[in-house]
C-alpha positions in Angstrom: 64.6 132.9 83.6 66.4 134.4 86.5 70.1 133.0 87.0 71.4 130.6 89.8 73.4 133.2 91.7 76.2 130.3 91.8 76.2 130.2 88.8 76.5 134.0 88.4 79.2 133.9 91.0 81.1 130.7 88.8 80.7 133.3 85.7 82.4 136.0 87.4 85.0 133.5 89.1 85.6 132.0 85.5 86.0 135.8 84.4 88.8 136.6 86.2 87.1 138.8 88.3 88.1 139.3 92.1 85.4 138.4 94.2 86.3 138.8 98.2 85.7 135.9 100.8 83.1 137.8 102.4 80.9 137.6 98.7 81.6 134.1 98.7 80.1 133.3 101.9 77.2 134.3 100.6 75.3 131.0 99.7 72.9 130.4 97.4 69.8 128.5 97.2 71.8 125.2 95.3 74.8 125.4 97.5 72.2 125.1 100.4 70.4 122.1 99.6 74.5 121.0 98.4 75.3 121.3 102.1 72.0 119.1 103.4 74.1 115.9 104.8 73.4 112.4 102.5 71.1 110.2 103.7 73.8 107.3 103.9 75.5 106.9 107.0 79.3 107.7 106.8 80.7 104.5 107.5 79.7 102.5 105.2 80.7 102.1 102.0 77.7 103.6 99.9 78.2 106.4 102.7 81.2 107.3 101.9 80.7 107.4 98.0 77.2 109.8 98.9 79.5 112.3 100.7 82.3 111.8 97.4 79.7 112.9 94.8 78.2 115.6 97.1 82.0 117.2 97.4 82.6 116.5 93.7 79.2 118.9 92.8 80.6 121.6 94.9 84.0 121.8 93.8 81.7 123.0 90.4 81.2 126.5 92.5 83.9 128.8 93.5 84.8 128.7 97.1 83.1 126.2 98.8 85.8 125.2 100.4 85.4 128.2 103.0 82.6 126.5 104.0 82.6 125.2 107.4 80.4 122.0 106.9 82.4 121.4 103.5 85.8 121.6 105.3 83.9 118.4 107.7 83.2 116.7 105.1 86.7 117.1 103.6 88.0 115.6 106.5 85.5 112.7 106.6 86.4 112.2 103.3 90.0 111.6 103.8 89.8 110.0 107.1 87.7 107.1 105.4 89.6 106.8 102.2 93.2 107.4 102.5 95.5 105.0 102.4 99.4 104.9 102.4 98.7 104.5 98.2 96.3 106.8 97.8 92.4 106.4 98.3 90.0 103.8 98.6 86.4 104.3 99.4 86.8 100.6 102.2 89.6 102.5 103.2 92.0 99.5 102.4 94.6 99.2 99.7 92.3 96.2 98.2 89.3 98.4 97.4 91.4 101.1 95.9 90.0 101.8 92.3 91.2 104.4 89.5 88.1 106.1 88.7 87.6 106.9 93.0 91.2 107.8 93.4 91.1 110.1 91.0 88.3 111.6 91.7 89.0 112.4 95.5 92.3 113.6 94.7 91.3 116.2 92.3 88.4 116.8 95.2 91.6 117.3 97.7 93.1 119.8 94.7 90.4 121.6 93.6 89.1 122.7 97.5 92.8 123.5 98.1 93.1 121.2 100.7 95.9 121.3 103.0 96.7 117.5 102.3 99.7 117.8 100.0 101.1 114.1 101.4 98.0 112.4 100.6 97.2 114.3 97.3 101.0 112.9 96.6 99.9 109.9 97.1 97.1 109.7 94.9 99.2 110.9 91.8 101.9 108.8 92.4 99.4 106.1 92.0 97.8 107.3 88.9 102.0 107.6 87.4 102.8 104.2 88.5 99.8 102.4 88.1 97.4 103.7 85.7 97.5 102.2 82.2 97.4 104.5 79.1 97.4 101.5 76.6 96.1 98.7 75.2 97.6 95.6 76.3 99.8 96.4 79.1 100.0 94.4 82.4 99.1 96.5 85.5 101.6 95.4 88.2 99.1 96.8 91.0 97.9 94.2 94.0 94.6 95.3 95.0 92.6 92.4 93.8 89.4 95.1 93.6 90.8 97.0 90.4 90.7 93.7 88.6 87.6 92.2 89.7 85.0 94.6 90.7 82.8 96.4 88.3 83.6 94.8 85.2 87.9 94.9 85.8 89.1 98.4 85.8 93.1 97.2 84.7 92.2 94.2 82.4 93.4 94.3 78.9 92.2 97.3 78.2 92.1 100.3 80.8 88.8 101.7 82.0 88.1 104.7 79.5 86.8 106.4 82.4 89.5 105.5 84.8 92.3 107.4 82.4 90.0 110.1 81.7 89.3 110.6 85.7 93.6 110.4 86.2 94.1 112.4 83.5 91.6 115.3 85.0 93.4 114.8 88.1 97.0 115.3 86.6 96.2 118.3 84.7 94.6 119.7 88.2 98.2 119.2 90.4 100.1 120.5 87.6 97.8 123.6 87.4 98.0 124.0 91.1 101.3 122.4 91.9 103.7 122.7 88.7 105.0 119.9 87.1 107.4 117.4 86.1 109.2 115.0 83.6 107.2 112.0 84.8 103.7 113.5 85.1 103.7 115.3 81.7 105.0 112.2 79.7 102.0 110.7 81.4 99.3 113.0 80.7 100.5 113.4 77.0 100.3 109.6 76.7 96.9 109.9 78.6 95.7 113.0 76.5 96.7 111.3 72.9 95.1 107.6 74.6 91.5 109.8 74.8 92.2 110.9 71.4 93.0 108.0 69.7 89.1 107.7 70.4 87.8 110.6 68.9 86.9 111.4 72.6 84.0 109.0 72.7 84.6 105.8 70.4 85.6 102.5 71.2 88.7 101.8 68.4 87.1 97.9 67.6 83.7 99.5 66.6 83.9 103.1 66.3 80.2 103.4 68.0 80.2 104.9 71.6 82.1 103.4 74.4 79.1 103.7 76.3 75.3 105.4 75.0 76.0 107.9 78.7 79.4 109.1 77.4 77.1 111.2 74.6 74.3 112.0 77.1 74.2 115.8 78.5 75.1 115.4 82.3 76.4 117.9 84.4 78.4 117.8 87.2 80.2 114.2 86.5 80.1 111.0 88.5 82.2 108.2 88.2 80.8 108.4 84.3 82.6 110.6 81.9 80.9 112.1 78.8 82.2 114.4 76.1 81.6 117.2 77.7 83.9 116.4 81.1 86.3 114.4 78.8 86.2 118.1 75.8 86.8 120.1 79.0 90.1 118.2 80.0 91.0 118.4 76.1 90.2 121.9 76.3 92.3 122.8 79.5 95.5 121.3 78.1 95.3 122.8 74.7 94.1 120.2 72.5 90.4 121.1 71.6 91.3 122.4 68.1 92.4 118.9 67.4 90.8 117.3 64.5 89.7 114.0 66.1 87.7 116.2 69.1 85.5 117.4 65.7 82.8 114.9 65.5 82.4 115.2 69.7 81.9 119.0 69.3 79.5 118.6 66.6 77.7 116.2 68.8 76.9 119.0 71.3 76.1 121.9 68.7 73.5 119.4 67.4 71.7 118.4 70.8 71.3 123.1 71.3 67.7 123.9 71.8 65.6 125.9 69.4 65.4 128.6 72.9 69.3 128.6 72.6 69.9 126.5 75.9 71.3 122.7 75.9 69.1 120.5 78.5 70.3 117.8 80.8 69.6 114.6 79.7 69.4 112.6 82.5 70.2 112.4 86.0 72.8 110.0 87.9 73.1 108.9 91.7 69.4 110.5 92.8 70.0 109.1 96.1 72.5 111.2 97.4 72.8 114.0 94.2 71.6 117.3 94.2 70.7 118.8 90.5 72.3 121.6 89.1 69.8 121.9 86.6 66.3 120.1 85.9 66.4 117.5 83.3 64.5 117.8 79.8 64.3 121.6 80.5 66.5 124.6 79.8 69.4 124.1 81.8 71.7 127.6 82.5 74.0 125.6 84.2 75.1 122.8 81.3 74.5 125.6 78.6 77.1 127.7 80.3 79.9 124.6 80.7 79.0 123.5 76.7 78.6 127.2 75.2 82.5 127.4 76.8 83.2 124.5 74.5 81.1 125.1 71.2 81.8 128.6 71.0 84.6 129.1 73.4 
């Protein structure tokens, strides 16, 4: 099988290796149909979420962000999201949700965006807003965290809404530094996600949801233990005991060919596979053999 040449130019990125700007222009076949624009118009609200996911699979590939068309759609991005908060795909402070501002701030981070004000803004949301525990009041005033989608603040945080913020926190420290505040949240966020063994809910111990032990890869708005073992892993805390049963989980689903497969397939309308689901995927065996065997 002969290897995605972004995901040979991810392996040498993730290597250490210096690779010049002129090597990175080069695009490959995926980052190609990446760059084909959604079919969703941009102003409207499934629009803007199309062009979100489409940003979030390329920060998956080193140096995108020198990308003329990508740097567009950076600045779509923003200019129909941000708010004086931080980001809401109506582009007002009622539709602002945790998962989506989470998400398109570490999309900000991760292309090295020169939006430092905004990117602010979206983690001073995440340290004033977003609930790490059970039981605690959220004191925001968008009406939409509450009553869209099931209630992302309600008695209980949205799993995937802490692990999203948490991703994002662990992304401006790496990039920015740190401080006080944002560490004591992340540790509290870090020790919420394992406090679930990574993937149970704490009144049942069976999944949160069947997806979070699906093979999927990039990540959505959904989180599974592979996205949520990576975030564990890049703040030191995969050799902790309760991320054992998770880790087994994805040593068990391996091939008898040695790959891992992708399960299934989320947001076809405006998603572009990294790899082809039910086969041997190069792609997801590379993020989960960093994990397994890492």
């Amino acid at each position: 099988m002969a290897e995605d040449p972004a995901l040979m130019l991810k392996k040498r990125f993730d290597s250490g290796e210096k690779i010049t700007k002129k090597q990175a222009r080069k695009m490959p076949e995926l980052i190609n149909k990446l760059l084909v624009d959604p079919k969703q118009r941009p102003d409207t609200f499934v629009g803007v979420r199309a062009y979100e996911w489409r940003l979030l699979e390329l920060t998956e590939i080193p140096y995108t962000y020198l990308l003329e068309k990508v740097q567009k759609w950076l600045d779509l991005l923003q200019e129909k999201t941000s708010i004086p908060e931080g980001f809401s795909l109506t582009g007002e402070q009622e539709g602002l949700l945790a998962c989506h501002n989470s998400m398109i701030t570490t999309i900000l981070i991760k292309m090295e965006c020169d939006a430092k004000e905004r990117i602010d803004s979206g983690v001073k949301w995440i340290l004033s807003y977003q609930s790490v525990e059970r039981n605690k009041e959220c004191n925001w005033t968008g009406a939409d965290l509450f009553t869209k989608f099931g209630g992302c603040m309600k008695k209980n945080p949205c799993y995937y809404g802490v692990v999203k913020s948490m991703i994002t926190l662990t992304e401006f420290k790496n990039r920015y530094g740190s401080s006080r505040k944002l560490d004591d949240k992340l540790n509290r966020g870090l020790e919420y996600i394992l406090s679930h063994n990574v993937f149970k809910r704490l009144s049942s111990g069976k999944p949160i949801e069947p997806s979070i032990i699906e093979n999927f890869y990039p990540f959505t708005y959904k989180s599974n233990i592979i996205e949520i073992l990576s975030l564990l892993k890049a703040n030191d805390r995969l050799r902790d005991e309760r991320c054992i049963e998770a880790v087994k989980i994805l040593k068990e689903k391996q091939r008898p060919d040695g790959f891992w497969q992708a399960d299934t397939s989320y947001m076809k309308s405006a998603w572009i596979d990294f790899d082809i689901p039910k086969k041997p995927g190069p792609w997801i065996s590379y993020k989960i053999n960093s994990l397994v065997n890492g």
